[in-house]
Biopython code that builds the backbone (N, CA, C, O; Angstrom):
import numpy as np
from Bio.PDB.StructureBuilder import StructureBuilder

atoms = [
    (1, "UNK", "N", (-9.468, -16.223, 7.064)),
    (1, "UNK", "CA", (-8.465, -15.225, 6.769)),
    (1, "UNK", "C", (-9.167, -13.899, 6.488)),
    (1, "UNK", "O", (-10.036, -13.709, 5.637)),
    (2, "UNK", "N", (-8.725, -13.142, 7.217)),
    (2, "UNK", "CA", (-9.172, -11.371, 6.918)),
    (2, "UNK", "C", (-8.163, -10.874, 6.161)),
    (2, "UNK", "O", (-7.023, -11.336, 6.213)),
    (3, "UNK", "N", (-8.622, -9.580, 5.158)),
    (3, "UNK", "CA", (-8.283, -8.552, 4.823)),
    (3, "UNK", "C", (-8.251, -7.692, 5.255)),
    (3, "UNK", "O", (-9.394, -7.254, 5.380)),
    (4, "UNK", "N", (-7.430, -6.968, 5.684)),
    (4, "UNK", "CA", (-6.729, -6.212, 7.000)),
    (4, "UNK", "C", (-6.277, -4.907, 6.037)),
    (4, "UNK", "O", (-5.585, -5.121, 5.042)),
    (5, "UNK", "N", (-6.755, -3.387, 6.427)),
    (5, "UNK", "CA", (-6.735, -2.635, 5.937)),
    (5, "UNK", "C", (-5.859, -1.711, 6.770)),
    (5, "UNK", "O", (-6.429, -1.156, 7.709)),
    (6, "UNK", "N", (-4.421, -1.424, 6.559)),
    (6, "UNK", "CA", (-3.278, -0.816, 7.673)),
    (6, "UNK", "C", (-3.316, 0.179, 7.400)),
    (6, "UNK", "O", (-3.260, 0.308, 6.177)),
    (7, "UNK", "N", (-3.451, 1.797, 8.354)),
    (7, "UNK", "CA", (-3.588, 3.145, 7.942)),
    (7, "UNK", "C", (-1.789, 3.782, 9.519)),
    (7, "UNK", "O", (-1.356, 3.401, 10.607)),
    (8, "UNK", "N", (-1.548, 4.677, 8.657)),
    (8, "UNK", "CA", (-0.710, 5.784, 9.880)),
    (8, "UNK", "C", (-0.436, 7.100, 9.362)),
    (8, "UNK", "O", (-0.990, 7.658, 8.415)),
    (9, "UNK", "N", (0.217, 7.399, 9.886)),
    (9, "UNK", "CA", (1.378, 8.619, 9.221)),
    (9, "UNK", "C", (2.838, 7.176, 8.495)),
    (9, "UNK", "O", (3.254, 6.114, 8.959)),
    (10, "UNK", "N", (3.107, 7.878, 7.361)),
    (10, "UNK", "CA", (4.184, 7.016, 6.828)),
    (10, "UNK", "C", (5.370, 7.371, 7.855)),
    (10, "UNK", "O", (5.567, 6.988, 9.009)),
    (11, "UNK", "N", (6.092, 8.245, 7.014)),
    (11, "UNK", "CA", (7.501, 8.825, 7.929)),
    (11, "UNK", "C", (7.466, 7.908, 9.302)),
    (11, "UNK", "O", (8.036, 6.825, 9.171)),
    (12, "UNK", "N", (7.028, 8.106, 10.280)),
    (12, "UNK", "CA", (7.247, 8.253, 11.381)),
    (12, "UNK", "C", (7.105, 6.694, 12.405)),
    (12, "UNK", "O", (7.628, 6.307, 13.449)),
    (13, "UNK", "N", (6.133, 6.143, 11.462)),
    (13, "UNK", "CA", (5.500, 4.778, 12.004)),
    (13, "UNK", "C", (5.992, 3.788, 10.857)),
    (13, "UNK", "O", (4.976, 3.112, 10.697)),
    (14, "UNK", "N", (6.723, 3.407, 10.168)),
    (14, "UNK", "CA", (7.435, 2.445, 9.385)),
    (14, "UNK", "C", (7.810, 1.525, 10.213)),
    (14, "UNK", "O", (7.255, 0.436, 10.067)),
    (15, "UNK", "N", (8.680, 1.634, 11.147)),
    (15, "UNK", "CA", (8.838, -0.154, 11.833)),
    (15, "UNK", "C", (7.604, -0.572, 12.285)),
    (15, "UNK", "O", (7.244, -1.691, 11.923)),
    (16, "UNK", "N", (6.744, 0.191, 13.124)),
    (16, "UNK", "CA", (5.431, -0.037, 13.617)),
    (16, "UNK", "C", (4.697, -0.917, 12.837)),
    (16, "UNK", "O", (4.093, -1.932, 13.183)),
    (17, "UNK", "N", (4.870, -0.200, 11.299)),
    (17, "UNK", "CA", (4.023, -1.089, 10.500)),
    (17, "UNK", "C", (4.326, -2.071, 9.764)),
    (17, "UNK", "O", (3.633, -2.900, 9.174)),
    (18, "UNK", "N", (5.785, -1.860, 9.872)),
    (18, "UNK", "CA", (6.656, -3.428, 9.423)),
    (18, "UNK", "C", (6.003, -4.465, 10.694)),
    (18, "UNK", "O", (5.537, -5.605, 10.703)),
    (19, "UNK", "N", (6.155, -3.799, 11.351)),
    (19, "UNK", "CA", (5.950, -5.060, 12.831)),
    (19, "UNK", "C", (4.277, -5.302, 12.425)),
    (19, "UNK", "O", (4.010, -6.499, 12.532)),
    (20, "UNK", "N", (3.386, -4.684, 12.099)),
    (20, "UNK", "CA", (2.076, -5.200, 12.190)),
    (20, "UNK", "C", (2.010, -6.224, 10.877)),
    (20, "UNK", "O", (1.544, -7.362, 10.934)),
    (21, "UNK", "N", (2.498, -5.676, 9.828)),
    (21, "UNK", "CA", (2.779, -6.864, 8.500)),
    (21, "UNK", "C", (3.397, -8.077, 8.939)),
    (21, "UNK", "O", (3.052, -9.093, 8.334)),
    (22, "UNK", "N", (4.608, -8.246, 10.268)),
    (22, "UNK", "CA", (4.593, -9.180, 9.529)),
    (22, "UNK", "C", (3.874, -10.283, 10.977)),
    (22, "UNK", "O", (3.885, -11.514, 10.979)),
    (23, "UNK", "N", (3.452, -9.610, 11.800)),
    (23, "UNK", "CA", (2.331, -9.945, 12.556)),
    (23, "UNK", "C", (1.043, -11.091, 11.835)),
    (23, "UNK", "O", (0.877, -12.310, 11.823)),
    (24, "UNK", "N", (0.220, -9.727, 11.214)),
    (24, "UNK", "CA", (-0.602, -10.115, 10.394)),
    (24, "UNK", "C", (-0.309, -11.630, 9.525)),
    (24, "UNK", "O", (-1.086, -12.569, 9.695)),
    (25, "UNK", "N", (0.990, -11.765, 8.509)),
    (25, "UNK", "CA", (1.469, -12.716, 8.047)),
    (25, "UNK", "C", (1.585, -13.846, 8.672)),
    (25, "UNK", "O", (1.465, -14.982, 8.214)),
    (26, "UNK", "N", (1.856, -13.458, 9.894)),
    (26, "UNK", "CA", (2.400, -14.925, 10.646)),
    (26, "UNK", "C", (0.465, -15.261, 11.296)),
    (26, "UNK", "O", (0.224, -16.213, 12.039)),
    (27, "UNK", "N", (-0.157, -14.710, 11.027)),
    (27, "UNK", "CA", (-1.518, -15.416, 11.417)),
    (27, "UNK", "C", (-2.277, -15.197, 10.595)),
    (27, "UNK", "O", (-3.455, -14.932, 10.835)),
    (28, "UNK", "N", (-1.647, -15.272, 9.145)),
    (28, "UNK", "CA", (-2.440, -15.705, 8.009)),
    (28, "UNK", "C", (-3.413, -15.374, 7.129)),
    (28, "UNK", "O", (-4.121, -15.957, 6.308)),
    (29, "UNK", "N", (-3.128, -13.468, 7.823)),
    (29, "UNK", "CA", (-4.442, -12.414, 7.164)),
    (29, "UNK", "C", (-3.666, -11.763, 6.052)),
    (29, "UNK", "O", (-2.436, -11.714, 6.027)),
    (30, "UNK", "N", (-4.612, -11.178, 4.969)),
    (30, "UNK", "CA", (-3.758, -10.827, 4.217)),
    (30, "UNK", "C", (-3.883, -8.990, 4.300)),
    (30, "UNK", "O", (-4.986, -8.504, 4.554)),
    (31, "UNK", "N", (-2.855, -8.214, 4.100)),
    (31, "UNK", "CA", (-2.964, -6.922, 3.950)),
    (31, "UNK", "C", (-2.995, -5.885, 2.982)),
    (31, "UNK", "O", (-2.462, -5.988, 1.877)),
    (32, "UNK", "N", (-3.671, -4.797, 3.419)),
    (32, "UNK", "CA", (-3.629, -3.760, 2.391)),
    (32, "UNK", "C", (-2.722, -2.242, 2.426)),
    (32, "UNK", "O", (-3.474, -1.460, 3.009)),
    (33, "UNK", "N", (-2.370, -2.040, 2.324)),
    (33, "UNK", "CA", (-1.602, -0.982, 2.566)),
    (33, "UNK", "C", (-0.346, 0.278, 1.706)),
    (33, "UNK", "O", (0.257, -0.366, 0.848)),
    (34, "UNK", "N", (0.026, 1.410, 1.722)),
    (34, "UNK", "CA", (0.178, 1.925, 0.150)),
    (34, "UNK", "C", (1.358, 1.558, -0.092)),
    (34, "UNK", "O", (1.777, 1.927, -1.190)),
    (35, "UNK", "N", (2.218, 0.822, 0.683)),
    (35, "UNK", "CA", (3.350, 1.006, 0.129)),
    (35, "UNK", "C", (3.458, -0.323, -0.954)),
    (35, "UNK", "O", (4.468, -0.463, -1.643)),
    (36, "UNK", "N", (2.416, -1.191, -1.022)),
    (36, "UNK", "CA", (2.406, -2.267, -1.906)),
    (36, "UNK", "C", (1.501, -2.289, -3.376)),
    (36, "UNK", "O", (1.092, -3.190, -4.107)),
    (37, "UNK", "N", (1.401, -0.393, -3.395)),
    (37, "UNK", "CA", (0.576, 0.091, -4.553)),
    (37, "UNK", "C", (1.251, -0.262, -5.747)),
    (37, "UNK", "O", (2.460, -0.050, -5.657)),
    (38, "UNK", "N", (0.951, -0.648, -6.646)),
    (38, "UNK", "CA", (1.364, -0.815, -8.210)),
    (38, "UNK", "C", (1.031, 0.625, -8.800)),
    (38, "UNK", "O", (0.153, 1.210, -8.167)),
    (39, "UNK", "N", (1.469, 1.191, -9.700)),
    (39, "UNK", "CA", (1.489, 2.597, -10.354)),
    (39, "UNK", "C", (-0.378, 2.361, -10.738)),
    (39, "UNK", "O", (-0.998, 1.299, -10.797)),
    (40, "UNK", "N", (-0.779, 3.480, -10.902)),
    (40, "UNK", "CA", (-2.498, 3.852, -11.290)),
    (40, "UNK", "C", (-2.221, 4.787, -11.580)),
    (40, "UNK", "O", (-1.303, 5.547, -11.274)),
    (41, "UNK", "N", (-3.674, 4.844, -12.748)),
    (41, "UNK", "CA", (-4.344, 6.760, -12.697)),
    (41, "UNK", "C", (-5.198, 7.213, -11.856)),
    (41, "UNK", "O", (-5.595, 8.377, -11.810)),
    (42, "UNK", "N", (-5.592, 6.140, -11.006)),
    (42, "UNK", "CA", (-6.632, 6.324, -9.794)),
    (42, "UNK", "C", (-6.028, 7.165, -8.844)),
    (42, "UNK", "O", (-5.147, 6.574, -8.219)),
    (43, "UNK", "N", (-6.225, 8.568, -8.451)),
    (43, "UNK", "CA", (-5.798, 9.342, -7.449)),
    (43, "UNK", "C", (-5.355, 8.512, -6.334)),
    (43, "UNK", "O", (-5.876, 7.398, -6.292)),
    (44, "UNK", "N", (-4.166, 8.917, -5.047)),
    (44, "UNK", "CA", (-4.147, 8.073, -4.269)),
    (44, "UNK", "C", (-5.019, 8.027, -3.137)),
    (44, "UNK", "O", (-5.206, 6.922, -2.628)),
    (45, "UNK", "N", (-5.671, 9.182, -2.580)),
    (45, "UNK", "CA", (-6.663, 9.068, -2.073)),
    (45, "UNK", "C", (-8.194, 8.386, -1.851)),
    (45, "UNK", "O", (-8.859, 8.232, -0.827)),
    (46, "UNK", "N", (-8.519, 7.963, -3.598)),
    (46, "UNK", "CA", (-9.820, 7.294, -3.718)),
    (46, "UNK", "C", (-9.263, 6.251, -3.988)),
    (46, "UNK", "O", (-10.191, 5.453, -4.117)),
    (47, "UNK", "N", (-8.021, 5.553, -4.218)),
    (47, "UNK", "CA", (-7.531, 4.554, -3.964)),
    (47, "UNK", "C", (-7.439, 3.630, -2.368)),
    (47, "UNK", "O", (-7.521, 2.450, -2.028)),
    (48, "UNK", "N", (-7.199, 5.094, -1.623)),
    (48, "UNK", "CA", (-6.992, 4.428, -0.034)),
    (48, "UNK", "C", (-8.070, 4.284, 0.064)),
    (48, "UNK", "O", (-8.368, 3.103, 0.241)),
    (49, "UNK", "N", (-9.238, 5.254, 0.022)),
    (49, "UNK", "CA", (-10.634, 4.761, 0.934)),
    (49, "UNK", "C", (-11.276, 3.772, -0.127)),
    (49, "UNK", "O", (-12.341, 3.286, 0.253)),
    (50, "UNK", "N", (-10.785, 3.329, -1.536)),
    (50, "UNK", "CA", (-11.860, 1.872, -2.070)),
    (50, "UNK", "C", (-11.022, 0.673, -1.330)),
    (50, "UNK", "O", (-11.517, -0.430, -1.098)),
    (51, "UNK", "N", (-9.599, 1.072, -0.972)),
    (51, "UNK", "CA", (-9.101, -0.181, -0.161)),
    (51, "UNK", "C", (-9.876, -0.381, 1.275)),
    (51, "UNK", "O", (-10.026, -1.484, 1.801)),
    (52, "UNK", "N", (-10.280, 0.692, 1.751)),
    (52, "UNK", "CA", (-10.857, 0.741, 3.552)),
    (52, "UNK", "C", (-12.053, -0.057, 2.724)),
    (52, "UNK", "O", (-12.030, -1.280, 2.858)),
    (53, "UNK", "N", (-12.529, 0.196, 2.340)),
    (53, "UNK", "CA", (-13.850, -0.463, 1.969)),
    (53, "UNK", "C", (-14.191, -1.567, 1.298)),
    (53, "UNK", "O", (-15.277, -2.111, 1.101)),
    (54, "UNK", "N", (-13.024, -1.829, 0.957)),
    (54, "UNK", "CA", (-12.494, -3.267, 0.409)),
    (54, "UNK", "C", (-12.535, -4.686, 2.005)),
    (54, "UNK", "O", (-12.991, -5.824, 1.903)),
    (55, "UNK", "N", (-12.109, -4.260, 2.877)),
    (55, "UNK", "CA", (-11.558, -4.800, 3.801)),
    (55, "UNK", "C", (-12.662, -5.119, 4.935)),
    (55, "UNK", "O", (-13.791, -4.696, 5.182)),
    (56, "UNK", "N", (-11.488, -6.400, 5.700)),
    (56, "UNK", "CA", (-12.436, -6.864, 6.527)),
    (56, "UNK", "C", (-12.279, -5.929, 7.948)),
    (56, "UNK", "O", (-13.136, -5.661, 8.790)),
    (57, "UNK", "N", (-11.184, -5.635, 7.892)),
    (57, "UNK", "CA", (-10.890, -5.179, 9.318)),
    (57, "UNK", "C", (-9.855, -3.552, 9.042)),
    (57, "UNK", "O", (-9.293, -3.443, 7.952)),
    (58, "UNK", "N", (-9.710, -2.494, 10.014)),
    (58, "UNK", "CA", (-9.004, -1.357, 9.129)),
    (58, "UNK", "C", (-8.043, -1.520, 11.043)),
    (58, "UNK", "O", (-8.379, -1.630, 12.222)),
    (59, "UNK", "N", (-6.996, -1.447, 10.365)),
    (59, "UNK", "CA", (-5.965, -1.614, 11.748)),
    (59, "UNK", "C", (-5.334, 0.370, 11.640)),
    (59, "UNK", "O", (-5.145, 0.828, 10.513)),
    (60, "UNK", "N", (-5.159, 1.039, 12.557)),
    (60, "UNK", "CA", (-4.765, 2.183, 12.745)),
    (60, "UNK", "C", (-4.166, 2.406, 13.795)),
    (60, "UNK", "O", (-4.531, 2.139, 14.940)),
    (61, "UNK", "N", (-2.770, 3.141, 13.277)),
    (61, "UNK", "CA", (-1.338, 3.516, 14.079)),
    (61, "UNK", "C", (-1.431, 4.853, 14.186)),
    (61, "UNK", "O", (-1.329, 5.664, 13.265)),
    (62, "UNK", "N", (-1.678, 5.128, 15.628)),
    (62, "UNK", "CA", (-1.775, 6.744, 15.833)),
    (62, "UNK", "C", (-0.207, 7.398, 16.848)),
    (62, "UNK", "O", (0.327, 6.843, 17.808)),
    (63, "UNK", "N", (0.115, 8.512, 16.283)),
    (63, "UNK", "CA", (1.220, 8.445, 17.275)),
    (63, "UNK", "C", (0.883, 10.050, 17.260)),
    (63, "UNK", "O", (-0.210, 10.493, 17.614)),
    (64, "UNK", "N", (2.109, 10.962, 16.744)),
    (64, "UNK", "CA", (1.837, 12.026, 17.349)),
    (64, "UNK", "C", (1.778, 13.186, 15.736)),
    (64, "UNK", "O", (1.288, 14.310, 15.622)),
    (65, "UNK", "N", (2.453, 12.361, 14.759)),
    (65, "UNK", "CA", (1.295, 13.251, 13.546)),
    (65, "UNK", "C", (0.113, 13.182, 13.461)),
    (65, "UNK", "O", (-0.588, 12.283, 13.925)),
    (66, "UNK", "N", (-0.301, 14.290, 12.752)),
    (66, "UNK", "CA", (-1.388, 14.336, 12.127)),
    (66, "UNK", "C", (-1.710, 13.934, 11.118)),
    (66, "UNK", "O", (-2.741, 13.327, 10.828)),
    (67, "UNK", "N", (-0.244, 14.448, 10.033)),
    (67, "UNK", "CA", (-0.153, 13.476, 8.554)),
    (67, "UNK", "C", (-1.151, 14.703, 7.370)),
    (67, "UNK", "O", (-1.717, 15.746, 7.697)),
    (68, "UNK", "N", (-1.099, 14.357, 6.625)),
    (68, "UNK", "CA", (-1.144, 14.861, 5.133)),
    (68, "UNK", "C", (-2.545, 15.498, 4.606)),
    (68, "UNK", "O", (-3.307, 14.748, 3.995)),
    (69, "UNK", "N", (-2.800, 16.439, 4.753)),
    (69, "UNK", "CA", (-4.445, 16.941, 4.213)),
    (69, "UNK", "C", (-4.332, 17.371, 2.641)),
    (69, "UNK", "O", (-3.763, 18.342, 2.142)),
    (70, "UNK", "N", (-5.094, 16.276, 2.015)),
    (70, "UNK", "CA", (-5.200, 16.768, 0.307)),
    (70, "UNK", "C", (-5.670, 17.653, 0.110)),
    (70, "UNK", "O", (-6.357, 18.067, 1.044)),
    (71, "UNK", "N", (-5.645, 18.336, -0.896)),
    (71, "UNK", "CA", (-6.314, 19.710, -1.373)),
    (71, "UNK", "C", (-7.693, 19.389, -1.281)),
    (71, "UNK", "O", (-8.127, 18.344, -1.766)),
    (72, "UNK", "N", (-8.479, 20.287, -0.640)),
    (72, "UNK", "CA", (-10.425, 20.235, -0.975)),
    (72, "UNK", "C", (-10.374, 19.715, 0.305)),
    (72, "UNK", "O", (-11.372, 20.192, 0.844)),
    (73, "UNK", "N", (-9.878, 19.111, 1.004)),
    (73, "UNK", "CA", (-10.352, 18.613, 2.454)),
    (73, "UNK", "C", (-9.917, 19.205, 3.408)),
    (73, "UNK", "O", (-9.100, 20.125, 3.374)),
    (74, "UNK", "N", (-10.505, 18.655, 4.499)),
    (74, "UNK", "CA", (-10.438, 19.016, 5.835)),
    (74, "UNK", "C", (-9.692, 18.179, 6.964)),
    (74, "UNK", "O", (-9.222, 18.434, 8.072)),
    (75, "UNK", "N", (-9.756, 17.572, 6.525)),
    (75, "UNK", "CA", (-8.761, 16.018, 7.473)),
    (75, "UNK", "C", (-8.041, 15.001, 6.988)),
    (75, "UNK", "O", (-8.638, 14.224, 6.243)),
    (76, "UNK", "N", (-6.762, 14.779, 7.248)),
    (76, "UNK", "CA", (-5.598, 14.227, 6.999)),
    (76, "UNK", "C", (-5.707, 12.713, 6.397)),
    (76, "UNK", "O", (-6.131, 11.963, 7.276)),
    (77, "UNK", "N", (-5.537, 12.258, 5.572)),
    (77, "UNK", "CA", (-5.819, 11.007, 4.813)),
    (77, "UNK", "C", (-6.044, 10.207, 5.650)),
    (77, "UNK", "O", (-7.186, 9.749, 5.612)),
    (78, "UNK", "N", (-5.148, 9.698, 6.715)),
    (78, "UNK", "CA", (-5.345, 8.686, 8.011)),
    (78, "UNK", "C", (-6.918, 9.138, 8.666)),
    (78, "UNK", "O", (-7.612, 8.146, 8.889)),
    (79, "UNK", "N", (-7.652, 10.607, 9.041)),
    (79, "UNK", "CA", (-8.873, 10.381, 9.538)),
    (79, "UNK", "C", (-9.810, 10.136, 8.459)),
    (79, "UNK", "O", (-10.849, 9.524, 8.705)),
    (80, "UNK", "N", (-9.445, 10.721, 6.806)),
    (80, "UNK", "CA", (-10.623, 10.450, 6.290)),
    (80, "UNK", "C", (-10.707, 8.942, 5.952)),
    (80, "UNK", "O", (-11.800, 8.549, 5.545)),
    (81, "UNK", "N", (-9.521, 7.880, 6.083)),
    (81, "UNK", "CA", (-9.547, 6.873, 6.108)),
    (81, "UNK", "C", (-10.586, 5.845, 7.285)),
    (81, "UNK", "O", (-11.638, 5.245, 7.065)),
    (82, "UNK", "N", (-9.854, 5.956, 8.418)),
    (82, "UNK", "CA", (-11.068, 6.253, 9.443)),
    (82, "UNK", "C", (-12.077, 6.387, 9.961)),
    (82, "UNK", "O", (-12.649, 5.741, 10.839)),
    (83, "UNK", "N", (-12.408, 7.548, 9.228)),
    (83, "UNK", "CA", (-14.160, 7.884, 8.353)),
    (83, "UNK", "C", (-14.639, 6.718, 7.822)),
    (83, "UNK", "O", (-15.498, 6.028, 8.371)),
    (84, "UNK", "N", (-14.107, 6.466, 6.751)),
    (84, "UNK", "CA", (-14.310, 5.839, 5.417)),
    (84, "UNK", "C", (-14.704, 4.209, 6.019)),
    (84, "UNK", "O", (-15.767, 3.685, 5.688)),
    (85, "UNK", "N", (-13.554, 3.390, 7.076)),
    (85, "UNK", "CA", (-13.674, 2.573, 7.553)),
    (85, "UNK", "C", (-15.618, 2.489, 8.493)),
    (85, "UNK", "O", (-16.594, 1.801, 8.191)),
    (86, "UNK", "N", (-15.398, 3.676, 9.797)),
    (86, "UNK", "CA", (-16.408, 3.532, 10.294)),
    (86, "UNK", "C", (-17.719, 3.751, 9.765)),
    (86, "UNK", "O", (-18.750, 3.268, 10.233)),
    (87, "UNK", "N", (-17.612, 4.711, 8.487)),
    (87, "UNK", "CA", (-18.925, 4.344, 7.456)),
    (87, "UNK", "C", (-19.488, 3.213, 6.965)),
    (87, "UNK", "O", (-20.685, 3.112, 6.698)),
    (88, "UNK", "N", (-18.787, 2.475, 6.854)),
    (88, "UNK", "CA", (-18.463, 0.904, 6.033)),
    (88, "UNK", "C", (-18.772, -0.032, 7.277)),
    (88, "UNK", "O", (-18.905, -1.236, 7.053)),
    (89, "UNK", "N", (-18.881, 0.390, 8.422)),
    (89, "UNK", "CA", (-19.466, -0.894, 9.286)),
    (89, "UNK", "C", (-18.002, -1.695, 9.577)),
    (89, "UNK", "O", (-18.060, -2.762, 10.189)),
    (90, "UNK", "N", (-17.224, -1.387, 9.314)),
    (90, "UNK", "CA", (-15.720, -1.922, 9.648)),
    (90, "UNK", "C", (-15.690, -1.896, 10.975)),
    (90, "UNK", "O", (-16.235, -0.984, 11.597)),
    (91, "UNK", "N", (-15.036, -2.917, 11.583)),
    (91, "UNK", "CA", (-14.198, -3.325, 12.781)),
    (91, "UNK", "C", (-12.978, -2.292, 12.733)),
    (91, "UNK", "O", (-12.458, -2.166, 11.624)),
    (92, "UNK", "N", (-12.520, -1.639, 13.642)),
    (92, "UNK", "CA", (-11.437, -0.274, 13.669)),
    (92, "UNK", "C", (-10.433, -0.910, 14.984)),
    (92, "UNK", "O", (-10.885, -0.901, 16.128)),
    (93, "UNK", "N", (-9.787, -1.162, 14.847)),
    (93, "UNK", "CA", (-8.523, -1.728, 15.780)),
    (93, "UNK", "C", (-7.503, -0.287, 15.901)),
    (93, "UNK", "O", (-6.548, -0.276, 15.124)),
    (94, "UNK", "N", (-7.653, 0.846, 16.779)),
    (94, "UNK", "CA", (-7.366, 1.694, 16.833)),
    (94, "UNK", "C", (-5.868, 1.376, 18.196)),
    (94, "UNK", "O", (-6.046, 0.916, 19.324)),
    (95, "UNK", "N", (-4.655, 1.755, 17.651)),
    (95, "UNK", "CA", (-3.359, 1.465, 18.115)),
    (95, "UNK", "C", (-2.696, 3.121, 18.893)),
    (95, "UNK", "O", (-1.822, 3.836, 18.403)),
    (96, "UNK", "N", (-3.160, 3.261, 19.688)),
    (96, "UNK", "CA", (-2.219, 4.954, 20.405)),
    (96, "UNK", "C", (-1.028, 4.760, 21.179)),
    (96, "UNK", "O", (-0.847, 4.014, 22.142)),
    (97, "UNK", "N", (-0.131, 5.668, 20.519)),
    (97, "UNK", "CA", (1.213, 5.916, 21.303)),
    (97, "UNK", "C", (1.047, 6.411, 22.395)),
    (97, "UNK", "O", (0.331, 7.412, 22.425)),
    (98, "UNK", "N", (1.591, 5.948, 23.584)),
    (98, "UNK", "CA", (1.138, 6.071, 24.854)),
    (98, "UNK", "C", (1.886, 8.045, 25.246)),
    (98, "UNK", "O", (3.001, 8.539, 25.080)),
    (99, "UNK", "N", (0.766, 8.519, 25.708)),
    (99, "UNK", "CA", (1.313, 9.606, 26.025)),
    (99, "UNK", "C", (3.054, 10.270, 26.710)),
    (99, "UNK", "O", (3.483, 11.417, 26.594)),
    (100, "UNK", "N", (3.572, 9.361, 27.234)),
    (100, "UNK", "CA", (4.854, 9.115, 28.169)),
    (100, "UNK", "C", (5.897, 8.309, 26.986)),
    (100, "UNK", "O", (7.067, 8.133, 27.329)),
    (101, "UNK", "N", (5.610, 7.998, 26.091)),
    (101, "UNK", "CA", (6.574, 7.258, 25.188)),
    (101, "UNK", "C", (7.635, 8.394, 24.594)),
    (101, "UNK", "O", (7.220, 9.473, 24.171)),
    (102, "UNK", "N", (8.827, 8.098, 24.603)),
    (102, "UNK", "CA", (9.449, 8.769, 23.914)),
    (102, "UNK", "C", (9.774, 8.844, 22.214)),
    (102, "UNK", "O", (10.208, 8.016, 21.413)),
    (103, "UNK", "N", (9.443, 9.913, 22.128)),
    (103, "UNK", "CA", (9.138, 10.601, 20.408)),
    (103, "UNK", "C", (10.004, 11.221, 20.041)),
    (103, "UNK", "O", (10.319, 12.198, 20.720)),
    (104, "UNK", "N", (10.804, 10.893, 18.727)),
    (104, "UNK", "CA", (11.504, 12.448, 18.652)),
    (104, "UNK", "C", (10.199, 13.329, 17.777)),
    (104, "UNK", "O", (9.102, 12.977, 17.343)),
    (105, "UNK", "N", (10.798, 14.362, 17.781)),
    (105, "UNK", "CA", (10.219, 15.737, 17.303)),
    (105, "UNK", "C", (10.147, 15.620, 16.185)),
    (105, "UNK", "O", (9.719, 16.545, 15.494)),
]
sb = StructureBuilder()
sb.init_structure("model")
sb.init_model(0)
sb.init_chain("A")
sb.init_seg("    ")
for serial, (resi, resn, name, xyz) in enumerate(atoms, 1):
    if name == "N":
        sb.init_residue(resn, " ", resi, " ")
    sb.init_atom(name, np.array(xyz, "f"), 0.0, 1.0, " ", f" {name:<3s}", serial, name[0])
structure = sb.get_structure()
């Protein structure tokens, strides 16, 4: 069983990532991901990347946000996640919305 570390844009990719949970579930890995955060004083940011680094595997839903840049940085929680994964020697299961798919705006 792996620990499976799920990254996206929220808004936009929610069924996507309902569908990868319950994927994952039905073959017995377990997941990480924020919407199953319990309240902290741990910022949520150094929260996401000790979870990437927690994990066996970091699964990523790319579509057509960019998603959220914290103050002091340069790139959107999903790449510094990303980062954080391919620093760590992580396996990156990288998921792209096919250019021709229809999006709303």
């Amino acid at each position: 069983m792996a620990q499976v570390f799920i990254s996206s844009t929220f808004q936009d990719l929610k069924d996507h990532r309902e569908a990868v949970y319950v994927a994952l579930r039905c073959l017995g890995h377990e997941y990480m991901a924020v919407e199953d955060w319990a309240a902290t004083d741990q910022p949520p940011l150094e929260r996401s990347l000790a979870d990437v680094r927690a994990s066996d595997v970091a699964v990523f839903l790319v579509a057509w946000r960019y998603g959220y840049i914290p103050a002091g940085e340069q790139y959107s929680i999903t790449e510094l996640e990303y980062r954080a994964a391919r620093g760590a020697g992580l396996p990156c299961l990288v998921f792209l919305t096919a250019e021709d798919a229809p999006w709303p705006r």
